[in-house]
N, C-alpha and C positions, 0 to 999 in steps of 0.2 A: 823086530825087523819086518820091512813093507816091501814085499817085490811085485812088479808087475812084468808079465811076460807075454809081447807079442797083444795088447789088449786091445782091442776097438770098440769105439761108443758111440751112439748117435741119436739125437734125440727124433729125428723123423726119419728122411729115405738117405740124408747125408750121414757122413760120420763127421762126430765132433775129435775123436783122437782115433789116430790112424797106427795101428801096430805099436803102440809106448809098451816101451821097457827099459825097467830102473827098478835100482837096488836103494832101499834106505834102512843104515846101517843102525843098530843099537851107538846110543851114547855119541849123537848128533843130530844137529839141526841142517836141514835139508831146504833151501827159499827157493820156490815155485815160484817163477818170474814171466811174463810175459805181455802181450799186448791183452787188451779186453776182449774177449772172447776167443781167447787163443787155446781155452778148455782145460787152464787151472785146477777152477772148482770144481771141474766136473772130475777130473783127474782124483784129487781128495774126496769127493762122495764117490767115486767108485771103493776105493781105501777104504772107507769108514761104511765098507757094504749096504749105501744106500740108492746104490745104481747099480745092476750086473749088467758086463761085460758084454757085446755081443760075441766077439770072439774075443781068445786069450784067457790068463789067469792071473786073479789076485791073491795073494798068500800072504799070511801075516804068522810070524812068527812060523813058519815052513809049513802050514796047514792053510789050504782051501779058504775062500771067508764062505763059501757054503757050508761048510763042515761043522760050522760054530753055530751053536742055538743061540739064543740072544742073548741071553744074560754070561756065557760062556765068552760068547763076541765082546760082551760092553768091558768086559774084564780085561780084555788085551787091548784096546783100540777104544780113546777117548777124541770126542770129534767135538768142533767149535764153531758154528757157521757162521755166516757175516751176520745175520738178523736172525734175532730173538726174542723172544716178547719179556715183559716186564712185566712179571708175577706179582701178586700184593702177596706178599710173603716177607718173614723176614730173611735175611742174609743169612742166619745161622741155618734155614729150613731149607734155603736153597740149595746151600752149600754141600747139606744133608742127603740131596737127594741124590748125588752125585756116587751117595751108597747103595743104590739100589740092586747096582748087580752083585752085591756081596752078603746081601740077605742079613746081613748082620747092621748092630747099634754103630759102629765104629765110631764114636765122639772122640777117640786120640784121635782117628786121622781126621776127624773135622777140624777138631782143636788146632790140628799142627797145619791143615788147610790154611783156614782164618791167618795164622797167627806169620806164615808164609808171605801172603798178600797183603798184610800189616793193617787186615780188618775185624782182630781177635776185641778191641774197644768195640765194633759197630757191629758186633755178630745178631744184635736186636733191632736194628736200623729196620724198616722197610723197604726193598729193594727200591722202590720208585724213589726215594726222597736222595740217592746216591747220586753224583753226577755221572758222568759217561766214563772218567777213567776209573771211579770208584764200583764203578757197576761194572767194569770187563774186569777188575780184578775178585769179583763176586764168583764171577763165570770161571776166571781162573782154576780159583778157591774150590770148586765144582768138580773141578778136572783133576785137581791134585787128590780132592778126595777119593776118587774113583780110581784112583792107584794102578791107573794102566802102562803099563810099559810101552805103548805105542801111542803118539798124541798130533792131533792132526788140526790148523788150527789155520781157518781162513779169512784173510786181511785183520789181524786181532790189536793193528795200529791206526785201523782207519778213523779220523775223525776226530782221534785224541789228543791231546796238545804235548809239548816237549817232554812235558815233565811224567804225565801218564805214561806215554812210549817209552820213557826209557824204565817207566815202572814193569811194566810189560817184559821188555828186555831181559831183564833182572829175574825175572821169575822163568824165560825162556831160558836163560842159562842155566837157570837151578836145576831144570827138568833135565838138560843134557848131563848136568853134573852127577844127577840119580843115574843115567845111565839110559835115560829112555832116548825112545826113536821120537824125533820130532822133525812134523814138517808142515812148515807153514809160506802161507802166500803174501807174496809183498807188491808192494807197489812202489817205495819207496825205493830206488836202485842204491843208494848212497847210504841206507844201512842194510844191504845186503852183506859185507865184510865185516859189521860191526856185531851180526846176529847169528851167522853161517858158516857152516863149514867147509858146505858145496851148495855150488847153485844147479837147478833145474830151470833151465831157459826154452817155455814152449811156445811154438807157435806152430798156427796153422794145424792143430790137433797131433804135432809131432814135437819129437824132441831136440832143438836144435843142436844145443850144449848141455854137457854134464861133466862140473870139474869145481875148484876153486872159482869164491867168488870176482877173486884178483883177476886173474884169468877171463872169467866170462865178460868182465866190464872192458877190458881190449878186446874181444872178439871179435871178429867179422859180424861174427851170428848177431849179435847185440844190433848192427848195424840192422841187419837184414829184418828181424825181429820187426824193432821198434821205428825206422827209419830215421836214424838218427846219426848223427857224427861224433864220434868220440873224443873229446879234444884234449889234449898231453898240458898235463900240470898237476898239482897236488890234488889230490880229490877224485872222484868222476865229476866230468862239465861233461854237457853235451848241448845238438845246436841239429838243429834240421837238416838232411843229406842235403836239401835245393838249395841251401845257403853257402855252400862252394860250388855250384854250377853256374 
């Protein structure tokens, strides 16, 4: 579990989140929505304690994220940025490394890693020669190994094609199904209900909405958010506010 309470951040004399507080429960997926620079990311590296606060407080699993020395930290709280470099290593080493805060060999939980992300054949690969959905599910593979109950996992759909994404998907549910806290950021609005339990709709460094994803996509907020018009039929459609003026 991930709470923020009353938190503010900023990277120069402005604040990027203004007072956020939010509860993210064990045994759900949590989609961080909002426009571009609406302080998502920033939201999750605060999370994954690589931003403090200027005021408020982050706690993960009901303790302080100051409280935790690092390897204490990496054990509750596995984090996933948008960019990462590409190691010449193989997949089985990367995967590997994902043990580190556990001081131990763990090859089951690599094995059972690999074999999750359905890369137990390519665990000798070198990660460069992977394509792009074969390589986020390396990074996956990474997280699983690291067997943290809280998993925090930013845009990990971006740039992949149908079939990657909903590889992705698959392994997001799996993580809710162990029971962990997961919260990741989307961009896609229309697998928000296919991924989510609750949505996180931020903008402007605050929080708009916090509820069901059904819910958030008729929202006002949604409106106000993104500028956009919500349109009634099967699905989410939307269309520019200036397009009914």
């Amino acid at each position: 579990m991930i709470e923020l309470e009353g938190v503010s951040f900023g990277y120069g004399r402005g604040d990027t989140l203004r007072q956020v507080s939010c509860r993210m429960q064990d045994g759900e997926v949590v989609g961080l929505i909002g426009p571009n620079g609406a302080g998502k990311s920033t939201l999750l590296r605060l999370c994954a304690g690589l931003l403090k606060p200027r005021q408020g407080a982050v706690r993960v699993d009901g303790r302080s994220v100051d409280a935790y020395r690092a390897r204490a930290f990496a054990r509750r709280v596995a984090f996933l940025p948008q960019s990462r470099p590409v190691p010449a290593i193989s997949v089985q080493r990367l995967v590997e490394m994902g043990r580190f805060a556990h001081g131990t060999d763990g090859r089951e939980a690599v094995e059972r890693a690999l074999s999750a992300v359905g890369l137990l054949e390519d665990a000798r690969r070198d990660v460069r020669t992977l394509s792009g959905g074969q390589r986020q599910m390396a990074y996956l593979a990474m997280l699983l190994a690291q067997e943290s109950p809280n998993v925090l996992l930013d845009e990990p759909l971006t740039h992949l094609d149908i079939g990657a994404q909903l590889d992705v998907i698959r392994v997001i549910r799996q993580m809710r199904g162990q029971g962990k806290c997961v919260a990741v950021v989307l961009h896609d609005l229309a697998l928000l209900p296919q991924i989510c339990d609750r949505a996180l709709l931020v903008h402007q460094g605050q929080i708009l909405f916090c509820g069901p994803p059904g819910e958030c996509l008729l929202s006002p907020a949604l409106e106000q958010a993104f500028g956009v018009c919500v349109l009634p039929g099967e699905g989410p459609g939307f269309e520019r506010r200036q397009c009914f003026t």
